[in-house]
Every structure is written in C-alpha cells, then in structure tokens.
C-alpha positions in Angstrom: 28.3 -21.8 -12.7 26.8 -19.4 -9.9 24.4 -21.4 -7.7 22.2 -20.6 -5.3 19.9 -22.0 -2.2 16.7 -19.9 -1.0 15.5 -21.0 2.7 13.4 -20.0 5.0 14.1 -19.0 8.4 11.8 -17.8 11.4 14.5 -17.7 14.4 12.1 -21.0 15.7 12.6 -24.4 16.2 11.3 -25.9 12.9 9.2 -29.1 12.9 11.8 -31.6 10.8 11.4 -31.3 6.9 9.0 -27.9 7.3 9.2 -24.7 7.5 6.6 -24.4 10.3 7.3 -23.4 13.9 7.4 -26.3 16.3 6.1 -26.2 20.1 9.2 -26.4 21.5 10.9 -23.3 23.7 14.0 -23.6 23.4 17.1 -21.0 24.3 17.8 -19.8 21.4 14.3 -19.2 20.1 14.2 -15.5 19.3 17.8 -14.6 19.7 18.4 -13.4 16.3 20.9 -16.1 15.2 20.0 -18.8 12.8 20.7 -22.4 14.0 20.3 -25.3 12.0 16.9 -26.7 13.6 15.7 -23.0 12.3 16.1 -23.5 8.9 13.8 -25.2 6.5 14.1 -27.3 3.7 16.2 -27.0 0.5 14.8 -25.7 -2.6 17.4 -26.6 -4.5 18.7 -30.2 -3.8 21.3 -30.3 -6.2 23.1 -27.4 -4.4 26.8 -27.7 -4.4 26.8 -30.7 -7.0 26.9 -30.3 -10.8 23.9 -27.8 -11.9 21.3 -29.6 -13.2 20.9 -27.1 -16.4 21.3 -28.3 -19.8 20.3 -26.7 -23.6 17.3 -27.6 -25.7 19.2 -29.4 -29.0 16.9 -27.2 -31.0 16.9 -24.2 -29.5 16.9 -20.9 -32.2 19.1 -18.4 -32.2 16.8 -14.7 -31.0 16.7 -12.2 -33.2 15.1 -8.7 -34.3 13.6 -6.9 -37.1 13.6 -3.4 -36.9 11.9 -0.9 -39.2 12.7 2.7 -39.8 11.4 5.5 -41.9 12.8 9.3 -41.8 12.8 12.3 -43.6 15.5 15.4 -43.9 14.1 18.7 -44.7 15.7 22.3 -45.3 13.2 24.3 -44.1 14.9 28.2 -44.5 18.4 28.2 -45.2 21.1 27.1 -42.6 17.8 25.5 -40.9 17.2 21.4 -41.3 14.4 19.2 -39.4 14.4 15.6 -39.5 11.6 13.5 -38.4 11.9 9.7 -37.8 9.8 6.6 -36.5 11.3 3.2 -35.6 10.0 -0.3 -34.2 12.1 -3.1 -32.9 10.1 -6.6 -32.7 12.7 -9.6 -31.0 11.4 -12.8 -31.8 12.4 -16.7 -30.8 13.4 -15.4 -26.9 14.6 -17.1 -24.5 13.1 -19.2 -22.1 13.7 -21.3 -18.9 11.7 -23.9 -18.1 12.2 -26.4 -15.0 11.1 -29.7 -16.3 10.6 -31.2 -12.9 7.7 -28.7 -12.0 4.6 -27.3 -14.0 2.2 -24.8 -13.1 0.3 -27.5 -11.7 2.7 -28.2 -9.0 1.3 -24.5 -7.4 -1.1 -24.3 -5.2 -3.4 -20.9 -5.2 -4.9 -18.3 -2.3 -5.8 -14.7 -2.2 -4.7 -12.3 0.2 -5.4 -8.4 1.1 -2.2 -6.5 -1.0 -0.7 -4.9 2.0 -0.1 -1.6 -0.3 -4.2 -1.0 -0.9 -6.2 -4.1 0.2 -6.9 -5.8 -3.1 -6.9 -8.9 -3.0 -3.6 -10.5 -5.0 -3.5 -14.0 -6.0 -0.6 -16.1 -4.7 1.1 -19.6 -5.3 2.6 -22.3 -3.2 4.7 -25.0 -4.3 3.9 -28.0 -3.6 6.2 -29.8 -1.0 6.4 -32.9 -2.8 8.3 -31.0 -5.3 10.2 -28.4 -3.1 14.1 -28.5 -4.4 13.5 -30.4 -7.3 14.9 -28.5 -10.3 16.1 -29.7 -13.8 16.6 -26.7 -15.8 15.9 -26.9 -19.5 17.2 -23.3 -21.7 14.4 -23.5 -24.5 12.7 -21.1 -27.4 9.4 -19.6 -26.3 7.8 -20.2 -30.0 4.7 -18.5 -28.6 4.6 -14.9 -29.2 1.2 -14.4 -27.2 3.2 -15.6 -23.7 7.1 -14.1 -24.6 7.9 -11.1 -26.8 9.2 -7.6 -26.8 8.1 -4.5 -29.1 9.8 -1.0 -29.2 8.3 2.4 -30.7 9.5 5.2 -31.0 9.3 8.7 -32.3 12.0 11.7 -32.8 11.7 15.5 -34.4 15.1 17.1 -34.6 16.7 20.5 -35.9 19.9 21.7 -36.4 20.1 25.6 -37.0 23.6 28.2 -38.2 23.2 31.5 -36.9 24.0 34.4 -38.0 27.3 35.6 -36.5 29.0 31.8 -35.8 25.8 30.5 -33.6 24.2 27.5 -33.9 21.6 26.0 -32.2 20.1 21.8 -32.2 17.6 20.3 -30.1 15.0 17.7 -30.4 11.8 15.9 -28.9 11.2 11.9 -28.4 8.9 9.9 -27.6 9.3 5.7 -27.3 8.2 2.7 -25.3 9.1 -0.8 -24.5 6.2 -3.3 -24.4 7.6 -6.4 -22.6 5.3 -9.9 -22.5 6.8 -12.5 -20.2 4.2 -14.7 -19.6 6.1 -18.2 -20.1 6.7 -19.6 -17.0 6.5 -22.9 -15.0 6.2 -20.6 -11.9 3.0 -18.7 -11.7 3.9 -16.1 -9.3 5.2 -14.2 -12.6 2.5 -14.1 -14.0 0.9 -11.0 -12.4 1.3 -8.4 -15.0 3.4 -10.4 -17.6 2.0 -8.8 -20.0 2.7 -5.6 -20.1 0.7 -5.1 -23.6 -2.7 -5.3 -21.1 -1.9 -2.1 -19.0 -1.5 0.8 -21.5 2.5 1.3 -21.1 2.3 5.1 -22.6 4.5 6.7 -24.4 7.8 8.4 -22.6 9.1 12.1 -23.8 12.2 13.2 -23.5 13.4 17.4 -25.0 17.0 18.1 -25.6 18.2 21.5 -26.6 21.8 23.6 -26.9 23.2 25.9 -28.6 26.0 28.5 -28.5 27.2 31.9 -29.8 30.2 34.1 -29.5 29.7 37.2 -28.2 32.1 39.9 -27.3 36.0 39.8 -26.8 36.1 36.5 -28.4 33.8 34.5 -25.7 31.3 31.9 -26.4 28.7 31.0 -24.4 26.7 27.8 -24.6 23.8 26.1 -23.1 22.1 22.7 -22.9 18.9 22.1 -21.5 17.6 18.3 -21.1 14.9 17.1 -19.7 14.0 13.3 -19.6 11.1 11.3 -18.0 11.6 9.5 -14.7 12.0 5.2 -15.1 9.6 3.0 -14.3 8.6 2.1 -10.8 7.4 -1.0 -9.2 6.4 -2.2 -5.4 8.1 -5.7 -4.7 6.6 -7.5 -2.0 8.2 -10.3 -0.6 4.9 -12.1 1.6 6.3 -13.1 5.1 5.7 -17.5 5.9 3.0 -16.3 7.7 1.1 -14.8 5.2 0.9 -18.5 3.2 -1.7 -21.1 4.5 -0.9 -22.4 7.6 1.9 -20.6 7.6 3.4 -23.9 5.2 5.2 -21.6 3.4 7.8 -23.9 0.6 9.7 -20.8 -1.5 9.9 -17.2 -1.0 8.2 -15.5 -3.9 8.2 -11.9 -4.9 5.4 -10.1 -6.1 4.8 -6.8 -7.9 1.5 -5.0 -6.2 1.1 -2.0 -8.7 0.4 -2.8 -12.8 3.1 -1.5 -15.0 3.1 2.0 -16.2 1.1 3.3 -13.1 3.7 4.9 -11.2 7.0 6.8 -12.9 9.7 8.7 -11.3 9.6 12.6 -11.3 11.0 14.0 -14.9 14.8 14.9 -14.8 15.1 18.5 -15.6 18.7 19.7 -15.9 20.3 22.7 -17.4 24.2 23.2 -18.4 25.6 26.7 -19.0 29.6 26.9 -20.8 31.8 30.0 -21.1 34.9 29.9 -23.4 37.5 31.7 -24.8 40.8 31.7 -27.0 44.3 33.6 -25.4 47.0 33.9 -28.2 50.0 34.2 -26.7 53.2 34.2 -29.5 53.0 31.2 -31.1 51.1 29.7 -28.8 47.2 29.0 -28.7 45.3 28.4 -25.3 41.4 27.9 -25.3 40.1 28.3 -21.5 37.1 26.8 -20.8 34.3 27.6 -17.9 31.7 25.0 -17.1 28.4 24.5 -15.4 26.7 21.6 -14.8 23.4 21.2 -13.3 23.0 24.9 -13.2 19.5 24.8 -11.5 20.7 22.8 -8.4 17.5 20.0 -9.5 17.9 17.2 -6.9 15.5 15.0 -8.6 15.5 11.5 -7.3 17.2 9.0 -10.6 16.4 5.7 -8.1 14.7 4.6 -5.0 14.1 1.5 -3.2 11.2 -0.3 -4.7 10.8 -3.3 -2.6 7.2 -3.0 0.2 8.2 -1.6 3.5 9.5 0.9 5.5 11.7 2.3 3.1 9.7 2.1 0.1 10.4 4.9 -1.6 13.4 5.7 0.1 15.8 7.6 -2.6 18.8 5.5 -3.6 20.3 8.0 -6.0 19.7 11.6 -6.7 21.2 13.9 -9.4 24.1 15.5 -8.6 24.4 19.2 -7.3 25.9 22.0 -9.2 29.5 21.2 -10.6 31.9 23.9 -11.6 35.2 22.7 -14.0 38.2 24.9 -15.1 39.4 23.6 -18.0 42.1 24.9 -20.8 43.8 23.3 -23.7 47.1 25.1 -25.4 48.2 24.1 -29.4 52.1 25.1 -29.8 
C-alpha cells in the first residue's frame, strides 16, 4: 500500500522534536537544501512499517437509489420531444476515521484569509498526538455529516426534414450536492456541506443537425455549449501563520464557499462537409471536418491553489482542427 510522510521544513536549524526555528546560525541556514536538523517531526510514525489501516467487521456495502420519470411526445409528424427528471441519493458511504485522534486533539485560532481578510478558522494538532495514526475504514450511518444527492433535468427533440435533414438538440440542467462533514480532522470542515451554500443548478445546450444539398453534399453542424466546473482557492497556511509559529501538519484550506466562483461556459461550434464519389463498382464517401470552428480559447482548467499563479490556466480548449477523411466500400 502507498504510504506517505508530510513534514515540515523551514531551511532553519529546528529546535529537536519541533518544527520551530532554533537560535542557532549555522552555514547552511538559508541555502535552499534541506538537511536533517531542518526537518521536523513525523506525522506518520509508522512510515515504512506495515500500515496501520484495518476494516470495520461491519462495515455496509454503499449503495444508490435512483429515481426517474420521462415522457415521449410526437408533437407534428417526423417531430418527437422528450422530457425527463432524475435523482441519485448514495447512502452508507464511506468513511475514514483515525482512531488514535478526535476532533478534540485540535486546537483552534482565527486568522485574516489572505484572499479577502475574513477571518477563517484554523486547527492545530496537538503535538502529543503528531504521527500517531491507526486508520479505521467505517460506514458514516449519519446522513446529516456524509451524503451525496444528484438532480437533474433534460428537454430533448429529434426532428426529419423534409428533403433527408434532420435536426436533434437538447437543454440540461443538474447538480451534485456533496455533504462531507465526518471527519476526525476539523480542517475539513469548512464548507462540508455543500447543502448550506445554494450549489445552483448547471445548463448545458446541445444542438446538430444536417442536410444534403446540391451535387450530393451534406453539410452538418453541432453547436455545444456547456458550463464551466467548479472552482475553489486552496490555501496551504505557511508555519508561520500557526501560533508561535508551532506549526504540527500542513493543512489545506478552501477560502471561497462552494458554488461561488465557476469557470467561463464552453462554447464550441463544429461544421462537417461530405460527399459520396461512385467510381465503377466502387463507393468512396469523402469527408471534410471542422472542429472548434469559432477558434473559442476558453480556459477547461486552472491552477486553484492561493498564490501567485492562482488562476493561472492549466488547460484551454483546443484551436481550430481541420481532418480529411474518406472511406471506400468495394
């Protein structure tokens, strides 16, 4: 099993057993390489032995229930609409507890969120209990601390023109509410429940169609457009930010609620040409293609974690692609 060993380092000479600068000036003091006496404690002491993680005898299997209710209707001839609504609840999740620690072990202090000065509520682990884990994989039974609902919402049409065309498209319209609230480490708990923050609903439109046209082309188009993902702002508070600057694990927070902040909407249009060559017995169906016809550069991901590249796209949608493609039946 994959194990792992979170430290802190401040390129200082540590005072033995803490993660808190000593007096001493010593050479290497600043010179960008970590040396032993500049790296603190353990937080987990059974690195490199056998992990101390073992199963609940009773734990329950997770499962869903879904529900689902639609409706087909012809509304003029060659034209059908179908309208749908479906809801997802998972019950008997997972959950981790360390049974060496509770939230009690965590001691509490506000500090100015560096992103808009509120004040955001922090917790330190008390050194007593630094590296101590005993993993326990349980049930969270209750549904007010660990659960996860889905709705969602879809209006479709498929249409036969007159003359070989045909047209579909659709609207839709879902969210995920996610509650993650049971935890022996309270530094998740800021916004674990996502049910408290209004998560709204997400919309997404999808259209195409084609439709010959002279000389035996068809042209074709699709037009999508779907909403950005969900952002968040990951700090990571420096040792000096804690008390004294006693500092026992690194902890990452999220500064903004969920459902505050989305990624622009992802617009992209697709235009196709094709047409059919008979040549003898032969059949050969040539093919044109454009994809992202508008040149959108919309951003698809970003770096979400506080500092000086918050923000900084990761991934954008990719420019205008042109493929040649043909196919011949013998």
């Amino acid at each position: 099993m994959l194990q792992s060993d979170t430290r802190n380092w401040s390129d200082c000479d540590f005072l033995p057993g803490t993660s808190t600068c000593s007096t001493r000036v010593l050479a290497t003091n600043k010179d960008g390489i970590a040396q032993d006496n500049e790296i603190g404690p353990s937080n987990n002491l059974l690195f490199g032995l056998a992990p101390a993680r073992h199963a609940d005898p009773n734990i329950e299997r997770p499962y869903d229930i879904e529900y689902s209710l639609s409706a087909v209707r012809q509304v003029v001839a060659g034209v059908s609409v179908t309208a749908a609504w479906y809801r997802r609840d998972t019950y008997h999740l997972e959950q981790q507890l360390n049974t060496l620690t509770t939230v009690a072990d965590y001691a509490a202090f506000v500090t100015a969120s560096p992103l808009n000065g509120e004040p955001v509520t922090i917790y330190n682990l008390n050194r007593a209990k630094q590296g101590q884990v005993d993993l326990l994989d349980t049930t969270a039974t209750d549904r007010s601390k660990a659960r996860v609902n889905y709705n969602g919402l879809e209006l479709s049409f498929v249409a036969r023109l007159p003359g070989g065309g045909n047209m579909f498209g659709g609207w839709s319209a879902d969210k995920l509410v996610t509650v993650a609230c049971a935890s022996f480490d309270p530094n998740t708990f800021r916004y674990c429940d996502q049910s408290q923050f209004g998560v709204p609903f997400r919309h997404d439109f999808k259209f195409a169609g084609s439709y010959p046209i002279i000389w035996g082309v068809q042209v074709g188009a699709m037009l999508q457009s779907y909403a950005g993902l969900p952002l968040a702002v990951n700090w990571t508070p420096a040792a000096s930010v804690f008390p004294g600057a006693q500092r026992t694990q690194s902890v990452t927070i999220n500064l903004i609620p969920p459902g505050s902040q989305y990624l622009d909407r992802w617009n992209q249009l697709d235009l196709s040409f094709r047409k059919t060559f008979k040549l003898a017995r032969y059949r050969v169906d040539g093919a044109l293609d454009m994809f992202n016809a508008f040149n959108s550069n919309v951003v698809l991901s970003q770096n979400q974690s506080f500092g000086s590249t918050l923000g900084q796209p990761q991934a954008v949608l990719q420019g205008p692609l042109l493929r040649v493609s043909s196919q011949i039946k013998f």
